[in-house]
mmCIF file of the N, C-alpha and C atoms, coordinates in Angstrom:
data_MODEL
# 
_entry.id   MODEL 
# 
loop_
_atom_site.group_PDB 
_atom_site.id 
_atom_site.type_symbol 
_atom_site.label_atom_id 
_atom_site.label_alt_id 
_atom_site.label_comp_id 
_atom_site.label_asym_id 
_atom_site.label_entity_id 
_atom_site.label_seq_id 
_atom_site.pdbx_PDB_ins_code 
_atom_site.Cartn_x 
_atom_site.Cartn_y 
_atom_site.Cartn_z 
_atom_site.occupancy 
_atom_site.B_iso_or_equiv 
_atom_site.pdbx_formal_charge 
_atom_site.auth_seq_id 
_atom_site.auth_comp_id 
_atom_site.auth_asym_id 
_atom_site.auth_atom_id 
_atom_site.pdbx_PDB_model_num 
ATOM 1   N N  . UNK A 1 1  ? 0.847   -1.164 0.000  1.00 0.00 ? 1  UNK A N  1 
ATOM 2   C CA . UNK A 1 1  ? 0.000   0.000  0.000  1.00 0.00 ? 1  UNK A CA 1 
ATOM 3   C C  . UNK A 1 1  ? 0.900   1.237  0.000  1.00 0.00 ? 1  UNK A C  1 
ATOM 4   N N  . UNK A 1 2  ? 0.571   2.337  -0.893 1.00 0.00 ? 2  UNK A N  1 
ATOM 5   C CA . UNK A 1 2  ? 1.703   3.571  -0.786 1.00 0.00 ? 2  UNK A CA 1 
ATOM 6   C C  . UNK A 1 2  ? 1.153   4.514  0.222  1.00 0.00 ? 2  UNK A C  1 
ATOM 7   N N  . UNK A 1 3  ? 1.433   5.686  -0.250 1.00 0.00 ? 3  UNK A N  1 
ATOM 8   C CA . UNK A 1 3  ? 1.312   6.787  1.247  1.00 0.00 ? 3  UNK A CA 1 
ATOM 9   C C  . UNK A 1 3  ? -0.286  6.942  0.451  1.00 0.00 ? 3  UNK A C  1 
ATOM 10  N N  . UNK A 1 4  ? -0.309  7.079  -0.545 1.00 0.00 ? 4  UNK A N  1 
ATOM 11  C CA . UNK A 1 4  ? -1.671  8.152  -1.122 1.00 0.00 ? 4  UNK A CA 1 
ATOM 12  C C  . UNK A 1 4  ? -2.774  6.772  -0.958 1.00 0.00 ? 4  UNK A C  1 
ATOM 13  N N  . UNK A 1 5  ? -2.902  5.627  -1.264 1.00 0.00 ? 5  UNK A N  1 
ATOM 14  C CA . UNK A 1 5  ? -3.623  4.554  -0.800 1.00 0.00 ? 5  UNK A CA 1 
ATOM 15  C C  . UNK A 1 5  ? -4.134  4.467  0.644  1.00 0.00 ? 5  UNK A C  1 
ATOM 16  N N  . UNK A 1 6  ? -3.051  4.700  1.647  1.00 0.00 ? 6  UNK A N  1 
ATOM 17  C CA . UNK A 1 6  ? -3.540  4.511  3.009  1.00 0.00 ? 6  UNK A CA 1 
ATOM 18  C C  . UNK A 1 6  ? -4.039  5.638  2.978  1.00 0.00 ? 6  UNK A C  1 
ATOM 19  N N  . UNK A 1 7  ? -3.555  7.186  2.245  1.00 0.00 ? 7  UNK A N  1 
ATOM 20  C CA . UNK A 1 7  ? -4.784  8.235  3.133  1.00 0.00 ? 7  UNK A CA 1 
ATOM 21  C C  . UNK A 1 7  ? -6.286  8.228  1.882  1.00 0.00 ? 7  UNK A C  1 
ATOM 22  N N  . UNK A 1 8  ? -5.796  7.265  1.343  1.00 0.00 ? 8  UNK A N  1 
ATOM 23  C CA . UNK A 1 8  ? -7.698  7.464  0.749  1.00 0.00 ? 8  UNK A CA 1 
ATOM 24  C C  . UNK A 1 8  ? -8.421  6.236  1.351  1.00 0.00 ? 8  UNK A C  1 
ATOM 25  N N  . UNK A 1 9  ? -7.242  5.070  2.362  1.00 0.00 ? 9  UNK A N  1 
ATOM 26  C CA . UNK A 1 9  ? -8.313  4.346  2.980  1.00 0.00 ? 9  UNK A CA 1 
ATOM 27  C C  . UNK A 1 9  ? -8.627  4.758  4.122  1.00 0.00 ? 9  UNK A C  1 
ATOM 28  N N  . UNK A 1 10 ? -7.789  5.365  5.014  1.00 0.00 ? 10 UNK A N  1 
ATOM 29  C CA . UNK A 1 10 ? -8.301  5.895  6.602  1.00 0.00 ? 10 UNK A CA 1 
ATOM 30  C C  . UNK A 1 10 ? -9.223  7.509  6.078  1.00 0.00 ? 10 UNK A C  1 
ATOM 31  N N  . UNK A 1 11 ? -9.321  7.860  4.890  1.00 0.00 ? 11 UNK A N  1 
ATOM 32  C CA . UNK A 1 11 ? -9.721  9.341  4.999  1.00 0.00 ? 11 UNK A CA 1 
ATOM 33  C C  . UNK A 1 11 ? -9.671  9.976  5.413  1.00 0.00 ? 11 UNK A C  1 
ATOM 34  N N  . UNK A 1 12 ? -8.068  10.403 6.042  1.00 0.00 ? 12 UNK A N  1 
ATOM 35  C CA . UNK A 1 12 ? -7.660  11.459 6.790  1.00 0.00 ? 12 UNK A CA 1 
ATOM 36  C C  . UNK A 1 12 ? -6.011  12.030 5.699  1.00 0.00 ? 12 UNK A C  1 
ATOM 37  N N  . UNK A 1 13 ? -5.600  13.105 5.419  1.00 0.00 ? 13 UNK A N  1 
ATOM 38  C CA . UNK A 1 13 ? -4.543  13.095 4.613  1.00 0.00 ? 13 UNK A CA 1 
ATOM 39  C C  . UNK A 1 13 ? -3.127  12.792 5.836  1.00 0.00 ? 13 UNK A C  1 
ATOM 40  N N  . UNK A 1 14 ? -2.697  12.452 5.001  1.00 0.00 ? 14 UNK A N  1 
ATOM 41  C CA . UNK A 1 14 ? -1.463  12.028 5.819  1.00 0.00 ? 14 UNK A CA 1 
ATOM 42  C C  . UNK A 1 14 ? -0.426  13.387 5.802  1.00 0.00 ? 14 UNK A C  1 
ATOM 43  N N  . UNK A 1 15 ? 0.247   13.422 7.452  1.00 0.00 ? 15 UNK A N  1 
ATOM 44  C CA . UNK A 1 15 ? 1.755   14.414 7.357  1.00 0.00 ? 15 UNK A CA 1 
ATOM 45  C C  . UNK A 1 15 ? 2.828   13.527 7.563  1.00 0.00 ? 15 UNK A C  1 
ATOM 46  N N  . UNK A 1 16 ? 3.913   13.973 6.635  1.00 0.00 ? 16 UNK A N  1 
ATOM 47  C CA . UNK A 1 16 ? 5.527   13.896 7.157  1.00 0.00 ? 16 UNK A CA 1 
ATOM 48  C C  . UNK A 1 16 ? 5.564   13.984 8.468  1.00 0.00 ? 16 UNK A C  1 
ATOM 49  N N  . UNK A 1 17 ? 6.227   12.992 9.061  1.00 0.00 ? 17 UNK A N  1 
ATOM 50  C CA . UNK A 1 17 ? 6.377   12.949 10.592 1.00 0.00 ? 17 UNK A CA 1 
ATOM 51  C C  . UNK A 1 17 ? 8.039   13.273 10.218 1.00 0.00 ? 17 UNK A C  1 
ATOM 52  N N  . UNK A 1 18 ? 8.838   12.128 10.383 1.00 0.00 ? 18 UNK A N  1 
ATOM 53  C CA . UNK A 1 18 ? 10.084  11.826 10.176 1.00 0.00 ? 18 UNK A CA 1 
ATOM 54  C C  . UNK A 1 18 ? 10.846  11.042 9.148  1.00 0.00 ? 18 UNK A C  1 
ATOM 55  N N  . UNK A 1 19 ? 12.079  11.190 9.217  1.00 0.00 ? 19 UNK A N  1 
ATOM 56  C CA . UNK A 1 19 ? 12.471  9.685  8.727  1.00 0.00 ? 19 UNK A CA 1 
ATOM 57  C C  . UNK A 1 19 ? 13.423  10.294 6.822  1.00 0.00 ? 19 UNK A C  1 
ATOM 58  N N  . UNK A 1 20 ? 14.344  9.622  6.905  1.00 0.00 ? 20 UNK A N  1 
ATOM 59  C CA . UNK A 1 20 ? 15.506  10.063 5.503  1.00 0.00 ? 20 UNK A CA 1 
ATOM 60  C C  . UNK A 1 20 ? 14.455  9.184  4.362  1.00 0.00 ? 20 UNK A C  1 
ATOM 61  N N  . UNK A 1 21 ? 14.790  9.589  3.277  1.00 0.00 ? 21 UNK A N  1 
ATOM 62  C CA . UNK A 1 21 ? 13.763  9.165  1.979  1.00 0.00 ? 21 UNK A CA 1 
ATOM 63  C C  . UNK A 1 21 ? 14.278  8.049  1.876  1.00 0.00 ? 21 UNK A C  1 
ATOM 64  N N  . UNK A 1 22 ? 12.714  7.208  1.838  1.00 0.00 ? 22 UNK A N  1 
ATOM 65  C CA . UNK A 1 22 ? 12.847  5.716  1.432  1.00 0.00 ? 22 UNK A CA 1 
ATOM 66  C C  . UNK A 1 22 ? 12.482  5.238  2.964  1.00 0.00 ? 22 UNK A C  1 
ATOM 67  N N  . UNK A 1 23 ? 12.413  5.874  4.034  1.00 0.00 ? 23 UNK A N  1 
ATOM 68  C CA . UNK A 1 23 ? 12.222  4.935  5.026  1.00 0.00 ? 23 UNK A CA 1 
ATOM 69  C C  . UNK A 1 23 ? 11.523  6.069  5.708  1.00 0.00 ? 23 UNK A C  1 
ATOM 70  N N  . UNK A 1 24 ? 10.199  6.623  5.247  1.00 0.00 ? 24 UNK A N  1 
ATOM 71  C CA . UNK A 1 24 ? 9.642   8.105  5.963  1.00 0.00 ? 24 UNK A CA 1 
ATOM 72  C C  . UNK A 1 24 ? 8.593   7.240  7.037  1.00 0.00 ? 24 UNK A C  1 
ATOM 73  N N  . UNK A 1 25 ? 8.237   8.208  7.609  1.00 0.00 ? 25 UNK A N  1 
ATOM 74  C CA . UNK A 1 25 ? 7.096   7.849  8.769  1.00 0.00 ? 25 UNK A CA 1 
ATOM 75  C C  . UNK A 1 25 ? 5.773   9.060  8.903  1.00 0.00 ? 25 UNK A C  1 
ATOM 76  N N  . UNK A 1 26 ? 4.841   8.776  8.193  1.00 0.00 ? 26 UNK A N  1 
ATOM 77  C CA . UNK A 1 26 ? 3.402   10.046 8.376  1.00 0.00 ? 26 UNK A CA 1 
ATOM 78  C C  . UNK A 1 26 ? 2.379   9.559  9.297  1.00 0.00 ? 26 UNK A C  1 
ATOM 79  N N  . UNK A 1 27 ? 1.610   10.667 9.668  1.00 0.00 ? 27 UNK A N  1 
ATOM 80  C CA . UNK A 1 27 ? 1.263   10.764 10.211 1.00 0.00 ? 27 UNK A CA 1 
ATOM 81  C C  . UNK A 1 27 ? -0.295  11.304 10.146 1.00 0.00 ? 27 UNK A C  1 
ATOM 82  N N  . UNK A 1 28 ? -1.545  10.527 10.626 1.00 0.00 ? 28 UNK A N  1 
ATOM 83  C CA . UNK A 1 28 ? -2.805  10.487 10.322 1.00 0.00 ? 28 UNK A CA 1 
ATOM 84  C C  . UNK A 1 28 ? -3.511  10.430 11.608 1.00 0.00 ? 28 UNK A C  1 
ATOM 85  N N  . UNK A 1 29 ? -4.234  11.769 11.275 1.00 0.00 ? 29 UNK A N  1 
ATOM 86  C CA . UNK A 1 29 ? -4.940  11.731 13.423 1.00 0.00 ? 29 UNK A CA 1 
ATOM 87  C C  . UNK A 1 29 ? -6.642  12.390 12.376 1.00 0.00 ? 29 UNK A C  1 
ATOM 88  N N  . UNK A 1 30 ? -7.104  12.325 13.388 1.00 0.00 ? 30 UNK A N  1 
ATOM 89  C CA . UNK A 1 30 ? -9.017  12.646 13.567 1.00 0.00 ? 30 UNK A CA 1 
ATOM 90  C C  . UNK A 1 30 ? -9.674  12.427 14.685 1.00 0.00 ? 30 UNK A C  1 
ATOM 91  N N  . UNK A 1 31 ? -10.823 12.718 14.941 1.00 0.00 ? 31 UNK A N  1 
ATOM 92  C CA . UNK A 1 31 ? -11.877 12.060 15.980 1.00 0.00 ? 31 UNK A CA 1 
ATOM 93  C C  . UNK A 1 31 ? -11.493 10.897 16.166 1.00 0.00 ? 31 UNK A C  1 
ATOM 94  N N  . UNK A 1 32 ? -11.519 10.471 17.060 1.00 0.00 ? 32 UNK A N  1 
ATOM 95  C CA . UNK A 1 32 ? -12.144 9.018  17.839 1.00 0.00 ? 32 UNK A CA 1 
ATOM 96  C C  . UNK A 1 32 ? -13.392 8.465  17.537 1.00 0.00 ? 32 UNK A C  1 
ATOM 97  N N  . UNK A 1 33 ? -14.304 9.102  17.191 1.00 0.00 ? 33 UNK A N  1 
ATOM 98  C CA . UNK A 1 33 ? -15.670 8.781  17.516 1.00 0.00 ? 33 UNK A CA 1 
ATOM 99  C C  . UNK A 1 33 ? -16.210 8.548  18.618 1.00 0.00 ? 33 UNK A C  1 
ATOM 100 N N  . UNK A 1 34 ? -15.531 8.773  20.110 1.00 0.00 ? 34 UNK A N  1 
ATOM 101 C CA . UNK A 1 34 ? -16.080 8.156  21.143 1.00 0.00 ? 34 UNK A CA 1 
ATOM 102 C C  . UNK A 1 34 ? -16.813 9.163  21.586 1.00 0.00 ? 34 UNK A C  1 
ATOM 103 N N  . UNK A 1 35 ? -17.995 8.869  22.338 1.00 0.00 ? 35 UNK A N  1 
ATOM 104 C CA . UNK A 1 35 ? -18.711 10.217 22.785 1.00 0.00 ? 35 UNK A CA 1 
ATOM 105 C C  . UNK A 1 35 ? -18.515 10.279 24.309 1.00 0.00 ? 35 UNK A C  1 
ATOM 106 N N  . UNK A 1 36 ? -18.870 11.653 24.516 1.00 0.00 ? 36 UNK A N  1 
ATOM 107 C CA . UNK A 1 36 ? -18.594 11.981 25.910 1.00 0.00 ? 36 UNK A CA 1 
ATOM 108 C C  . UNK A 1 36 ? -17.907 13.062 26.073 1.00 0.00 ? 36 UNK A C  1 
ATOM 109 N N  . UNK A 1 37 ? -17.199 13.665 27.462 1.00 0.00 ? 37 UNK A N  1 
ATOM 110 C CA . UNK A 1 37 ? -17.552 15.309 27.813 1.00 0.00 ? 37 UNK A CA 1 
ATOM 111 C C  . UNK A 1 37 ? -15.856 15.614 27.006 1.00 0.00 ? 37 UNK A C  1 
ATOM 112 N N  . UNK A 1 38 ? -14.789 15.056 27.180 1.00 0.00 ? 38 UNK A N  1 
ATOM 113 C CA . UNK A 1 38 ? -13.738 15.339 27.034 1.00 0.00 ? 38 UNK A CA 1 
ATOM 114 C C  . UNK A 1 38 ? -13.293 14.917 25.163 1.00 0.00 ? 38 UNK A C  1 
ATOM 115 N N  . UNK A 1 39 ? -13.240 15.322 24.388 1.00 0.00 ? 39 UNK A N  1 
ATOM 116 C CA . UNK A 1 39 ? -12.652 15.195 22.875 1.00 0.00 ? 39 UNK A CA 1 
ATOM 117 C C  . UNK A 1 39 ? -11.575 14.433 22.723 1.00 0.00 ? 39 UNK A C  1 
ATOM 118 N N  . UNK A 1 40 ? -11.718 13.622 22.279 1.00 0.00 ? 40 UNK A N  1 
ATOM 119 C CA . UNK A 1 40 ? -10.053 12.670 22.382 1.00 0.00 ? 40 UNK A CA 1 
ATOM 120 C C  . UNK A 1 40 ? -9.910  12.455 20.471 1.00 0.00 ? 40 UNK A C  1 
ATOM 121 N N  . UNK A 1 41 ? -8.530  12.569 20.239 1.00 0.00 ? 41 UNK A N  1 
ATOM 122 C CA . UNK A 1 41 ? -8.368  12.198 18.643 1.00 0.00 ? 41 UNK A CA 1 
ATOM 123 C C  . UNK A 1 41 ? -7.809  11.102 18.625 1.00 0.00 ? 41 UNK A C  1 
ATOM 124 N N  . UNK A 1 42 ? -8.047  10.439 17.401 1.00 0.00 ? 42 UNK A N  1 
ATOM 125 C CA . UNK A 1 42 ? -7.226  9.150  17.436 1.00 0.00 ? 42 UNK A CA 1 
ATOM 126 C C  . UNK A 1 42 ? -6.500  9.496  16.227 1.00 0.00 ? 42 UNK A C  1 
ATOM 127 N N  . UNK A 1 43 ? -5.017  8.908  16.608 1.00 0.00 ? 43 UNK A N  1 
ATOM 128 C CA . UNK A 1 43 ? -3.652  9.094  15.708 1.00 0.00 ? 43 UNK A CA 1 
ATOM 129 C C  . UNK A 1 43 ? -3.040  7.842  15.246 1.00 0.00 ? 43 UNK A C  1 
ATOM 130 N N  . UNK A 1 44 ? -2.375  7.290  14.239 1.00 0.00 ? 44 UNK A N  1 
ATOM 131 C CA . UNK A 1 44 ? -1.804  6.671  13.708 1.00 0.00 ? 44 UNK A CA 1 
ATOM 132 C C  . UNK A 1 44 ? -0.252  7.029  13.003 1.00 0.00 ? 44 UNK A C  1 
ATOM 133 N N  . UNK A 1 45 ? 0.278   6.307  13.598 1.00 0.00 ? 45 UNK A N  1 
ATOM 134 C CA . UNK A 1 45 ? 1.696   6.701  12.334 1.00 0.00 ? 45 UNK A CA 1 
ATOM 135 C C  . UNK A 1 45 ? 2.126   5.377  11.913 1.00 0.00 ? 45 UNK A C  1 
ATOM 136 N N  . UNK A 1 46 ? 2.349   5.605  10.107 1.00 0.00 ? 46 UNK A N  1 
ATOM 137 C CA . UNK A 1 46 ? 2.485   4.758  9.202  1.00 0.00 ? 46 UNK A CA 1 
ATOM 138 C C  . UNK A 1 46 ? 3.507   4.869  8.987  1.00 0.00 ? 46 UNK A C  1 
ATOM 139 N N  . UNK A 1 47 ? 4.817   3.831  8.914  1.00 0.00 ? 47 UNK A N  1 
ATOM 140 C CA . UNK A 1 47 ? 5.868   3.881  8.625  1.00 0.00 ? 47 UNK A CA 1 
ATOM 141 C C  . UNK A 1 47 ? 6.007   3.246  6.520  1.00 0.00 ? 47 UNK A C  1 
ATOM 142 N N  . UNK A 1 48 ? 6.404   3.985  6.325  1.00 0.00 ? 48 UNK A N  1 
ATOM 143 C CA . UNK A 1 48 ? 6.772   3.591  4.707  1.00 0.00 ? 48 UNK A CA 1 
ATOM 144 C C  . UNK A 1 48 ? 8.467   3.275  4.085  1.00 0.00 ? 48 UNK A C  1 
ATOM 145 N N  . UNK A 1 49 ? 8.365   2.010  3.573  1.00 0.00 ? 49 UNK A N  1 
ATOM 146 C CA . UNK A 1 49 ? 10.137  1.830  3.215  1.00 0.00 ? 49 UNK A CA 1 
ATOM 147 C C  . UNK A 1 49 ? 9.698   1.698  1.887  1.00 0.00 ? 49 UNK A C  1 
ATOM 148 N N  . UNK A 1 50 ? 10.543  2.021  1.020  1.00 0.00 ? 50 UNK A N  1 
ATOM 149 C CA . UNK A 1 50 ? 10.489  2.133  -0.581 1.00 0.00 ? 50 UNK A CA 1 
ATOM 150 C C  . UNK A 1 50 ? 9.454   2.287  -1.116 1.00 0.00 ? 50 UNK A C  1 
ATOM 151 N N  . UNK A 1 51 ? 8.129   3.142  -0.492 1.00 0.00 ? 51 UNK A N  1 
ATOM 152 C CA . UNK A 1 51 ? 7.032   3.351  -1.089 1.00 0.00 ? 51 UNK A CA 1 
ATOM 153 C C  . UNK A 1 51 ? 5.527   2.954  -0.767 1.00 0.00 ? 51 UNK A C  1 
ATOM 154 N N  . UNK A 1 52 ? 6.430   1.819  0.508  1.00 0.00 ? 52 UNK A N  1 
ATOM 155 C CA . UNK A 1 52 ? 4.944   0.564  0.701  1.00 0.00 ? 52 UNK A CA 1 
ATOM 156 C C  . UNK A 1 52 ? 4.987   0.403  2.142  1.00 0.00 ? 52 UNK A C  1 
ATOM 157 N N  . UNK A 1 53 ? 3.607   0.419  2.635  1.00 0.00 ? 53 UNK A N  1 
ATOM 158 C CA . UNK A 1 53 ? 3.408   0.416  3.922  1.00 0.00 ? 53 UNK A CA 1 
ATOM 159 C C  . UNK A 1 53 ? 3.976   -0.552 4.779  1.00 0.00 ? 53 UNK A C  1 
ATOM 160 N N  . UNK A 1 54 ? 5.131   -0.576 5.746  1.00 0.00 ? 54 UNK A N  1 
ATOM 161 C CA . UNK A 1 54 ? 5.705   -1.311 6.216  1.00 0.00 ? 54 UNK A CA 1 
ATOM 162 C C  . UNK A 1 54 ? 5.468   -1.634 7.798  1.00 0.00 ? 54 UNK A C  1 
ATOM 163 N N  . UNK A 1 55 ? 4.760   -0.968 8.542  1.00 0.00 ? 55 UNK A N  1 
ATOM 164 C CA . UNK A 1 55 ? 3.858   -0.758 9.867  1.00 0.00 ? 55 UNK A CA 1 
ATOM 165 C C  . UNK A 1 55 ? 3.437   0.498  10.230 1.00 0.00 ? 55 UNK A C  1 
ATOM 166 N N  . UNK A 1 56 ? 2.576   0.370  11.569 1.00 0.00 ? 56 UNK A N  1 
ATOM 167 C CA . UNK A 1 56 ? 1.516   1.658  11.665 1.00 0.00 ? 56 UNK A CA 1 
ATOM 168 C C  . UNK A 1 56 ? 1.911   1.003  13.341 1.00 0.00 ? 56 UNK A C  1 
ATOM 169 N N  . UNK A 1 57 ? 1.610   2.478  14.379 1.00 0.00 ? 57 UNK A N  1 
ATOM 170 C CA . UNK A 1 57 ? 1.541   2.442  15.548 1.00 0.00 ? 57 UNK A CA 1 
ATOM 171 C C  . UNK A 1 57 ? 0.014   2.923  15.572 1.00 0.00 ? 57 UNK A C  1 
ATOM 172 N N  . UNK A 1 58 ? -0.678  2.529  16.614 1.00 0.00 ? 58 UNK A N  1 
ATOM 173 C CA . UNK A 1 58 ? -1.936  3.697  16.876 1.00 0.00 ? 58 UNK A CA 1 
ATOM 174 C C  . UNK A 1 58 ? -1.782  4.329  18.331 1.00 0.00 ? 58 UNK A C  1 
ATOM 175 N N  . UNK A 1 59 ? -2.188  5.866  18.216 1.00 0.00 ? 59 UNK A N  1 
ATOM 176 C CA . UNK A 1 59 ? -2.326  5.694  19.410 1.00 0.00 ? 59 UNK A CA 1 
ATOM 177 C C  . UNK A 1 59 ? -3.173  6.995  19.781 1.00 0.00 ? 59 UNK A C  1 
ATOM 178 N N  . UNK A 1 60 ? -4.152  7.027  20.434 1.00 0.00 ? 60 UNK A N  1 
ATOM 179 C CA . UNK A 1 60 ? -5.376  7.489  20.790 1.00 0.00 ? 60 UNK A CA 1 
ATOM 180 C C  . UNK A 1 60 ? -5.064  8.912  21.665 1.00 0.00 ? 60 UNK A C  1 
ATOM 181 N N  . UNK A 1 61 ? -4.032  9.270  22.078 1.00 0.00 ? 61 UNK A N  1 
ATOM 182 C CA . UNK A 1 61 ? -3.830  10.281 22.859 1.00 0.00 ? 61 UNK A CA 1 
ATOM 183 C C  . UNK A 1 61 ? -3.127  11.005 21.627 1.00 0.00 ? 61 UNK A C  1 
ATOM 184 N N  . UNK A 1 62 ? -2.819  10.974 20.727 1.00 0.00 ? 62 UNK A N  1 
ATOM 185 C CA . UNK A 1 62 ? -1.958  12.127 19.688 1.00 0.00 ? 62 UNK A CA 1 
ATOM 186 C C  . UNK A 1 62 ? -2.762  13.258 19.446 1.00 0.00 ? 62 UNK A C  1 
ATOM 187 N N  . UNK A 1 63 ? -1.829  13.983 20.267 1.00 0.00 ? 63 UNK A N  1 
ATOM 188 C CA . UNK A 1 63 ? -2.508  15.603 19.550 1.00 0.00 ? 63 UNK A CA 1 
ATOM 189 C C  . UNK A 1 63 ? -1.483  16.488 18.202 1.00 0.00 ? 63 UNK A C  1 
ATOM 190 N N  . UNK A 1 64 ? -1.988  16.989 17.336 1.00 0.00 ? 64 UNK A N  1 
ATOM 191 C CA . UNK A 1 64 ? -2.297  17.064 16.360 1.00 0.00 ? 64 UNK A CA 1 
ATOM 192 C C  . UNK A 1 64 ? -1.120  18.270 16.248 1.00 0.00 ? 64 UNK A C  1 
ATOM 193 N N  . UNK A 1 65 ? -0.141  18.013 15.542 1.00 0.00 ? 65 UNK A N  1 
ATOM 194 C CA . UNK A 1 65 ? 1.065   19.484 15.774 1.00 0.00 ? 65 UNK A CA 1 
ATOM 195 C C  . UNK A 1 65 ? 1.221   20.154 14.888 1.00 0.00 ? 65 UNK A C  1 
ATOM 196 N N  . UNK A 1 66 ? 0.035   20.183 14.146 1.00 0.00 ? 66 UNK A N  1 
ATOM 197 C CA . UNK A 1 66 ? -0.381  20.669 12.661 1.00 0.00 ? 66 UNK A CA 1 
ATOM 198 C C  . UNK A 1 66 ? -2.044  21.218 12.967 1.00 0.00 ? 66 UNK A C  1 
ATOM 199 N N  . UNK A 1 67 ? -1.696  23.041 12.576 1.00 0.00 ? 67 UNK A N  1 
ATOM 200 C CA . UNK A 1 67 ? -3.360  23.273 12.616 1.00 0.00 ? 67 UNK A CA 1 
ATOM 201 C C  . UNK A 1 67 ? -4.255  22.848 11.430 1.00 0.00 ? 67 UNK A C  1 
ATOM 202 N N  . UNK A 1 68 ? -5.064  22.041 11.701 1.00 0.00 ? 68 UNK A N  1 
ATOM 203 C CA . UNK A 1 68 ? -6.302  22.146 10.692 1.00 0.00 ? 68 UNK A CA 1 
ATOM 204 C C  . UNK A 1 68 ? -7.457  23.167 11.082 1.00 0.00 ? 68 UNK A C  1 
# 
């Protein structure tokens, strides 16, 4: 899966996190969907080696270091 595949399957666009070309790491946050008083986003970072999705962390507390 490349970078532009995973952000048209999670439907969130992906950012440059880190990482030297060929081995980058982006980064995909949104809602949670969970309801209740406090807003929580849920985040993912996708690691990519030569183009193709090579693992993803999730993790539910990422706040967002990019304004949308």
């Amino acid at each position: 899966m490349t970078p532009d595949q995973a952000a048209a399957a999670l439907g969130e666009p992906l950012v440059y996190h880190s990482g030297r070309r060929g081995s980058e790491i982006y980064l995909a946050s949104g809602p949670a969907g969970i309801p209740g008083f406090y807003p929580t986003d849920a985040g993912i970072a996708l690691q990519f080696r030569n183009g193709r999705l090579t693992g993803w962390k999730k993790d539910w507390q990422l706040r967002r270091p990019w304004p949308f």
